[in-house]
C-alpha positions in Angstrom: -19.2 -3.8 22.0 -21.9 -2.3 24.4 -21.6 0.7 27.2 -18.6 1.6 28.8 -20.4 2.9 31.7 -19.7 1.1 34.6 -21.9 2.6 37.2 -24.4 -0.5 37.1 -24.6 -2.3 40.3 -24.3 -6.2 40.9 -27.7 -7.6 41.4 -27.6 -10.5 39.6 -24.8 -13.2 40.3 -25.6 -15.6 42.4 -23.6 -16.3 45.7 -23.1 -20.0 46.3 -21.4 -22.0 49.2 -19.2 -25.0 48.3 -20.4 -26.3 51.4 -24.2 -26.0 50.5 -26.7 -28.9 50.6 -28.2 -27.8 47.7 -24.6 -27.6 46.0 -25.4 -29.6 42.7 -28.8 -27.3 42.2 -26.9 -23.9 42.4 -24.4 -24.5 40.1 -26.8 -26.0 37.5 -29.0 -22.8 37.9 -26.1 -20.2 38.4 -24.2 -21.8 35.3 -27.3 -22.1 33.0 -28.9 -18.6 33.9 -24.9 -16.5 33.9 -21.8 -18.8 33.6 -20.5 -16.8 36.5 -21.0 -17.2 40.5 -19.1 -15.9 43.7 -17.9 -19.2 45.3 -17.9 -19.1 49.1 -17.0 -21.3 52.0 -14.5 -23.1 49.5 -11.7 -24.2 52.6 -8.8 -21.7 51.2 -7.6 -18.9 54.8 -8.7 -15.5 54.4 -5.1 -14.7 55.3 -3.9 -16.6 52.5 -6.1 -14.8 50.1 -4.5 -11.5 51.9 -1.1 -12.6 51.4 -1.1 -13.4 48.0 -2.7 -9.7 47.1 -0.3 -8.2 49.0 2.9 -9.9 47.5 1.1 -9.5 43.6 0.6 -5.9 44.7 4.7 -5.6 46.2 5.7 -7.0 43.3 4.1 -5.1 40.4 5.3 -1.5 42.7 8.1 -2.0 44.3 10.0 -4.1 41.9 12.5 -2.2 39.5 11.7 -2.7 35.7 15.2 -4.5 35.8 14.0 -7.0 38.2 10.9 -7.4 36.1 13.0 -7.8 32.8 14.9 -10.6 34.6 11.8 -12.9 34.7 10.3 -12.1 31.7 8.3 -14.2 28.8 11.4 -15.2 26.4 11.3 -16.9 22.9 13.1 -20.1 22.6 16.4 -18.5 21.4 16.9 -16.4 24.4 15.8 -19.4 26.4 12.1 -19.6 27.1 9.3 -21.0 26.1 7.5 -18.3 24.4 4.5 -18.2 27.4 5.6 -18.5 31.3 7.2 -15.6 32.6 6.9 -11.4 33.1 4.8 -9.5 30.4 4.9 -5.5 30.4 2.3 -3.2 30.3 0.5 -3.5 26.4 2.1 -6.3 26.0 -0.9 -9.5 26.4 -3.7 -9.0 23.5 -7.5 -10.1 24.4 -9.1 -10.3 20.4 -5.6 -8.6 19.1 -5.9 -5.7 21.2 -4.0 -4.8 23.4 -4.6 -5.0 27.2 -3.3 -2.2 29.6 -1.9 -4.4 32.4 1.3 -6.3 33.3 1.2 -9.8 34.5 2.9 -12.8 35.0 2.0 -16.1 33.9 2.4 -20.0 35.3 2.0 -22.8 34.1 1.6 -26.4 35.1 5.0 -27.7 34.3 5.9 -30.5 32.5 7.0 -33.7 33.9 10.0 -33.9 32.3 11.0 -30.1 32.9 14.4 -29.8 35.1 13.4 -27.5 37.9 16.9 -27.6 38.3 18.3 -26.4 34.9 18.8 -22.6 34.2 16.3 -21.3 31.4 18.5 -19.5 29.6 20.6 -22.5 28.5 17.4 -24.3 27.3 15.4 -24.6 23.7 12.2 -25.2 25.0 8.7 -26.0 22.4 6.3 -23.7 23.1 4.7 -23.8 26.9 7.2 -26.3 27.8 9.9 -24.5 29.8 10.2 -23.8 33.6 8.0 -21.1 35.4 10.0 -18.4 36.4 9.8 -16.7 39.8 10.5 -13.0 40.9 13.4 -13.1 43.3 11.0 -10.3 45.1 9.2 -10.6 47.3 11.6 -13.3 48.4 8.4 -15.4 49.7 6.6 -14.8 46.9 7.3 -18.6 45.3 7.0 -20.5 48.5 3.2 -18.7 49.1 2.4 -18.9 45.8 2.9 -22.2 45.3 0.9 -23.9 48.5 -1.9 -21.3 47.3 -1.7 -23.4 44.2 -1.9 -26.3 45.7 -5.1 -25.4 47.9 -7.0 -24.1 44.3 -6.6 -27.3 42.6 -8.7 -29.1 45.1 -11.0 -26.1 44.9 -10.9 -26.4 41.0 -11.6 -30.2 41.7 -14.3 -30.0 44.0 -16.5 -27.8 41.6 -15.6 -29.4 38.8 -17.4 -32.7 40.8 -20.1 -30.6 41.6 -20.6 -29.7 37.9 -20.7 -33.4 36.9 -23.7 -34.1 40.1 -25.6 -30.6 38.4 -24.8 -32.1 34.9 -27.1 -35.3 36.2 -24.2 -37.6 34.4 -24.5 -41.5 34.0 -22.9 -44.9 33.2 -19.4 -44.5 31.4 -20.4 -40.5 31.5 -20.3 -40.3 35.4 -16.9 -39.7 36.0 -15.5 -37.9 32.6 -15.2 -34.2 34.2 -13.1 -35.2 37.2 -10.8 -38.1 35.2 -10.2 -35.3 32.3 -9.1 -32.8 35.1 -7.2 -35.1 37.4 -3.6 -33.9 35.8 -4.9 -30.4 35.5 -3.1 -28.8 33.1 -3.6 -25.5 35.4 -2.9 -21.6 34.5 -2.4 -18.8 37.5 -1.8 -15.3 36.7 -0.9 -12.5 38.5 -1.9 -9.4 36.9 -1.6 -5.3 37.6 -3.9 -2.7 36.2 -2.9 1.1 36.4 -5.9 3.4 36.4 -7.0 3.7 32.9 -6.6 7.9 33.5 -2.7 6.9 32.8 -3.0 5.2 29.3 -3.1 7.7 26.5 -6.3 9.4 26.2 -7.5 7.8 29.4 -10.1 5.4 27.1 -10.6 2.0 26.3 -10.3 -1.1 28.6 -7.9 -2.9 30.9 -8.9 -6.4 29.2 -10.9 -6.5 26.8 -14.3 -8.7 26.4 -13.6 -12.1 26.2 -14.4 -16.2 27.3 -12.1 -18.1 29.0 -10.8 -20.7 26.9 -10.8 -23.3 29.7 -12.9 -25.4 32.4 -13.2 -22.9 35.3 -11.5 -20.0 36.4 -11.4 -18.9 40.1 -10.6 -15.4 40.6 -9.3 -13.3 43.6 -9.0 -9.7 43.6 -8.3 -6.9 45.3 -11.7 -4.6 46.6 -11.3 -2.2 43.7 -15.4 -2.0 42.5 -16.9 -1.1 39.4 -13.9 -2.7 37.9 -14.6 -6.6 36.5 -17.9 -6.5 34.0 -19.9 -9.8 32.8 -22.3 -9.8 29.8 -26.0 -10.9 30.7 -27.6 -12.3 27.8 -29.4 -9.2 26.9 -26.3 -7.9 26.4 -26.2 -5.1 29.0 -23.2 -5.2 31.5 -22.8 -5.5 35.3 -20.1 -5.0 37.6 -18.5 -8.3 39.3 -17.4 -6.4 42.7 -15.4 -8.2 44.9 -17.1 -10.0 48.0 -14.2 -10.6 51.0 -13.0 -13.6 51.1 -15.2 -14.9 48.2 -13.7 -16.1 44.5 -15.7 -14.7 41.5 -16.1 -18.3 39.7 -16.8 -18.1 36.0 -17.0 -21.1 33.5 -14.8 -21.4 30.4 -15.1 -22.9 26.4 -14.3 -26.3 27.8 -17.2 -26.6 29.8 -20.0 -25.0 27.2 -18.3 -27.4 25.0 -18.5 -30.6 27.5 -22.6 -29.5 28.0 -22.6 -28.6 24.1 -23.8 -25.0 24.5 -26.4 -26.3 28.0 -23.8 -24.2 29.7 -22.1 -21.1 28.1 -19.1 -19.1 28.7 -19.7 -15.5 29.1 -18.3 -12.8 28.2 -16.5 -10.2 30.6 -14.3 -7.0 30.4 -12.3 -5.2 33.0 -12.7 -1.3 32.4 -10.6 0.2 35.5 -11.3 3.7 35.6 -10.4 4.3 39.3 -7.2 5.7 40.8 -5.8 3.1 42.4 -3.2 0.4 41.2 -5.3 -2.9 41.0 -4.3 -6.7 41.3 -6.1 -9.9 40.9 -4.6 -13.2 40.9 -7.2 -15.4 38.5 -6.5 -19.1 38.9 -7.6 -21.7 35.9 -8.6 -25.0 36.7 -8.1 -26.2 33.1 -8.1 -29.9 31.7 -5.4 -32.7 31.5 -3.4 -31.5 28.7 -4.0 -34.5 27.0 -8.0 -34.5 27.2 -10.5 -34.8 25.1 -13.0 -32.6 24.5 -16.4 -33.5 23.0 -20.4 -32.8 23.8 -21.3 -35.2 26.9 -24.2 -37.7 25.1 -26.3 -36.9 28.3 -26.2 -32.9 27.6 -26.8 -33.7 23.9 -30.3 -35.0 24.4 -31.4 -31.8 26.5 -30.1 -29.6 23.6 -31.6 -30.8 20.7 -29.9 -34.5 19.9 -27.1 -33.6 17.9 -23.4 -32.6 18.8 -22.4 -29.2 18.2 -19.0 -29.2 18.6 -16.4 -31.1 17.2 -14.0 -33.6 19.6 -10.6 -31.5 20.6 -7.6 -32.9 22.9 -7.8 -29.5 24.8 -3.4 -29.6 24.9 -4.0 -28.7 21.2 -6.9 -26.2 21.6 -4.5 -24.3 24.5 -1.6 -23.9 22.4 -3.6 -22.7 19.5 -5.3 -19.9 21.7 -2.3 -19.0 23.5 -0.1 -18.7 21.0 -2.3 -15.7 19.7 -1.8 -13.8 23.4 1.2 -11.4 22.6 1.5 -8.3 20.6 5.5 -8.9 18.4 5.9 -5.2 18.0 8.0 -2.3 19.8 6.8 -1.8 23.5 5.0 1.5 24.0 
């Protein structure tokens, strides 16, 4: 699994604006060389970026575990949808561990999901109920959502940027943004008590893993030495926070799309400070209905033969999440 240690500095990840002249060139460099970038300049208010730390970080410590029990992920016979919603500390695996952090996860909902209709008189298929919302902070939903709103065009604008880096053509050109025009998007909002509190004090907060999607943008709070991403030597580095910056990282969909030109890379949190931390990681994922399959244009630069098999990426999500939660007693 590699070191533990993580006094190792960030030297490495490249810090790119979205606003740069030289956009299409980064990306292609910063995406071959690490799958992982700090994203500046992208259009979103530092104040928002404040505000949404600071009602993650209310909500996780001043909310009462009833309060938290009252939003939380419910199987379709107690009314959810077996994803969206509150998840207690222990309770999300990475790999079929178990991760020491709570969260709370949303979803793009469905088209035909009733906004209006109370979960808990529902039967909903996996993924397909409502996304439930913490009564506090009371602002919480209304913040939350126009940050949404302002990532997705964020999500889209990269995602563009990728497919002028990618050097796509003819019926090609235009598959990354028309397969994420519907984004079938993912935000959590996730706490992390200092490791020192978990049992023994060892092991990680998340462990090492890809993201399973198209691009992730993450905002965090300035806890360092915290977020670690696998070079391709296999050593670790921290990911410290930059103000105002997201930490951009690509996903499976993407090495899949470029058929291994770009790879996802690994990364860990390991939170061995004091302090309580949040991050708020936002995925731009596909159209639920997309599919997946090695571009013909990144084919020919890696060796002239697909790697991967063709995926409608709805499928692939529902496989992958499905696997997220440990069944057993709560510790």
């Amino acid at each position: 699994m590699g070191s533990l240690d993580t006094s190792k500095a960030n030297t490495s990840l490249p810090i790119i604006s979205l606003t740069s002249p030289n956009l299409a060139k980064e990306l292609y460099d910063a995406c071959l060389e690490h799958g992982f970038f700090y994203l500046t300049d992208h259009g979103i208010a530092p104040s928002l970026l404040e505000n949404i730390l600071d009602l993650a970080r209310r909500f996780f410590l001043e909310s009462s575990a009833e309060a938290k029990a009252s939003i939380k992920r419910r199987p379709p016979h107690e009314g959810g949808d077996s994803a969206r919603g509150y998840q207690v500390l222990n309770e999300n695996l990475t790999k079929g561990l178990r991760d020491f952090q709570e969260a709370i996860d949303w979803y793009k909902e469905f088209e035909n999901t009733g906004e209006t209709i109370s979960p808990l008189e529902q039967d909903y298929d996996f993924l397909h109920g409502p996304n439930l919302w913490p009564a506090h902070p009371s602002e919480l939903k209304t913040v939350y959502e126009q940050y949404i709103s302002q990532c997705k065009k964020v999500g889209a604008d990269v995602v563009r940027a990728m497919g002028e880096a990618l050097q796509l053509a003819g019926e090609e050109k235009d598959i990354l943004t028309s397969s994420t025009d519907n984004s079938f998007w993912v935000m959590r909002m996730i706490g992390y008590p200092p490791l020192q509190n978990k049992a023994g004090g060892q092991g990680v907060s998340c462990g090492e893993h890809t993201d399973y999607g198209c691009v992730t943008l993450l905002l965090t709070d300035s806890t360092k030495g915290a977020l670690q991403v696998q070079l391709k030597d296999g050593s670790w580095i921290n990911a410290d926070p930059i103000p105002d910056a997201f930490v951009v990282n690509i996903g499976d969909m993407i090495e899949r799309w470029t058929n291994g030109e770009w790879k996802s890379t690994n990364h860990r949190v390991v939170h061995r400070g004091t302090n309580y931390r949040t991050s708020v990681p936002f995925f731009f994922e596909p159209n639920f209905d997309a599919e997946i399959k090695p571009l013909q244009r990144c084919i020919e630069r890696t060796g002239g033969h697909s790697k991967f098999r063709p995926i409608v990426y709805g499928n692939h999500l529902t496989a992958k999440a499905e696997t997220n939660f440990y069944g057993g007693d709560e510790e």
